[in-house]
C-alpha positions in Angstrom: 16.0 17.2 18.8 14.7 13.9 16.8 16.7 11.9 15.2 17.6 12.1 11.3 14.8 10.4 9.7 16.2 7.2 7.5 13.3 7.4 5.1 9.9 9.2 4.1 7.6 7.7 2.4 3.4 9.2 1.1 1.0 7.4 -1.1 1.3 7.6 -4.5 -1.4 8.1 -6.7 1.1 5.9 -10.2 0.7 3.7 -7.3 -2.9 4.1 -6.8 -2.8 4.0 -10.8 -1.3 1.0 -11.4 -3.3 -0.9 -9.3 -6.9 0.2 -10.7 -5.0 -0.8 -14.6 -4.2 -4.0 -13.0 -7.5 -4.7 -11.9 -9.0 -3.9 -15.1 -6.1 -5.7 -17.0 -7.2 -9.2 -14.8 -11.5 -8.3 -15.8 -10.4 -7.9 -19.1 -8.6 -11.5 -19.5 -10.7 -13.1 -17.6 -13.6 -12.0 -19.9 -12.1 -12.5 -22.9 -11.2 -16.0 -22.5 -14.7 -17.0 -20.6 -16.6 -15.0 -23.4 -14.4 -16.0 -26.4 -17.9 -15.1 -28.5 -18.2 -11.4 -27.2 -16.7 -8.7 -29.4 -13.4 -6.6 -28.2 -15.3 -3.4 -27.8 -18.0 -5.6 -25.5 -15.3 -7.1 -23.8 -13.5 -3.6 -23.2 -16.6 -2.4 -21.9 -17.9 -4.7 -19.9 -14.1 -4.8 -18.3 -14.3 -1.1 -17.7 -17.7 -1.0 -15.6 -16.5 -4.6 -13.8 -13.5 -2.7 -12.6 -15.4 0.7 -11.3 -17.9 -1.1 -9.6 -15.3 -3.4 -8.1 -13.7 0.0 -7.1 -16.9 0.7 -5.3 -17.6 -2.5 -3.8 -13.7 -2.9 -2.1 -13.7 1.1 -1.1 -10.6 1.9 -2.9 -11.9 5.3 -3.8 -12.2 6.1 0.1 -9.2 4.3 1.1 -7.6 6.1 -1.4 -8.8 9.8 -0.5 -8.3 8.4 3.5 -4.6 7.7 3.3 -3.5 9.9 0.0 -2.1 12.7 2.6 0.0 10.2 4.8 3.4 9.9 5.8 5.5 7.5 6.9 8.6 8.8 8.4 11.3 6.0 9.3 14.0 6.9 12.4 16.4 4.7 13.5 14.6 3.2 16.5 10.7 3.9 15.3 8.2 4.6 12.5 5.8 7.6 12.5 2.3 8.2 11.0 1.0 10.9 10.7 -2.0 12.1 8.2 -3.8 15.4 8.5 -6.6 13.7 7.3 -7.7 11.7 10.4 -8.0 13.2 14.0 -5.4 11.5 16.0 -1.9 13.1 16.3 1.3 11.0 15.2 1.4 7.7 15.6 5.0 6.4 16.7 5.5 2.2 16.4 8.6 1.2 17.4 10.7 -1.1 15.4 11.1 -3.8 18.1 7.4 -4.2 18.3 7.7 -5.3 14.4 8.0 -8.7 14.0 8.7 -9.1 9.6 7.9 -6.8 7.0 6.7 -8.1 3.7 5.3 -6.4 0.1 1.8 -6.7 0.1 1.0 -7.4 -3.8 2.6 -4.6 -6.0 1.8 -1.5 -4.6 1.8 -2.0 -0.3 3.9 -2.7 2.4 2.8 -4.6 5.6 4.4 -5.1 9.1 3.1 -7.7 11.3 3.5 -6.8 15.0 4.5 -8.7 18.2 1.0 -8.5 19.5 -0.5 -10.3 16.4 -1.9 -7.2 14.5 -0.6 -5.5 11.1 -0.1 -2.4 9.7 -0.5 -1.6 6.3 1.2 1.3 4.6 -0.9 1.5 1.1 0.0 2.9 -2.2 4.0 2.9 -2.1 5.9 3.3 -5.6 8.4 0.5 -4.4 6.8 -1.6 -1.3 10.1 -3.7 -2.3 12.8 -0.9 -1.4 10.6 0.1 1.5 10.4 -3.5 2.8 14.9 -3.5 2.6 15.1 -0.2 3.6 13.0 -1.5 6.9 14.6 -5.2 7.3 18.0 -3.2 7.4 17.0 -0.6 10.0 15.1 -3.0 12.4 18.8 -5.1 12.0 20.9 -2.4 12.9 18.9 -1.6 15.8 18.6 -5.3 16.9 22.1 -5.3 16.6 22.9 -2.0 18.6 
């Protein structure tokens, strides 16, 4: 029988959202105050195709669709992946491999690992709550 899991956490497209509004919020300011001449509407448009294409050109629509059915399932001793969308079966990392946890600008959470890699898990709704939620389980296992 496995353990009760602590928490569960899947991509979220408000997430996913938030993150293509913030990119078009920072196009948007950056144009208006280079182009102080161009019209609003201009501006807003110009903004608008900026961010798609930069959707394009840093794969989020892919990365998106890739890790949209994920889950992230915290025990006390490991975390597991698992997403129907890929081939491999589960993936289980256990929590003394993880060496910090940190929110990865607004909207991801990433854990650096003893053996000098990371692991990203992308689109959270809190990345902040995630990252306490994991700092307090990998300190009551240290501690155990």
């Amino acid at each position: 029988m496995s353990p009760e899991p602590i928490g569960i956490w899947q991509p979220s497209l408000r997430a996913f959202g938030l993150r293509c509004c913030g990119i078009f919020l920072v196009t948007f300011i950056i144009i208006s105050s280079v182009w102080p001449f161009v019209g609003g509407t201009t501006a807003f448009s110009a903004s608008i195709t900026l961010c798609v294409m930069y959707m394009f050109a840093l794969d989020d629509f892919t990365q998106w669709l890739a890790h949209r059915k994920a889950i992230w399932t915290l025990t006390p001793n490991k975390l597991v992946y698992e997403n129907i969308h890929e081939d491999m079966e589960e993936c289980a990392l256990p929590l003394s491999k993880v060496t910090s946890v940190h929110q990865h600008f607004l909207w991801n959470a990433q854990l650096c690992l003893s053996n000098g890699t990371a692991v990203t898990m992308f689109y959270l709704n809190n990345p902040k709550a995630v990252c306490e939620t994991l700092h307090a389980t990998m300190a009551s296992e240290a501690a155990s």
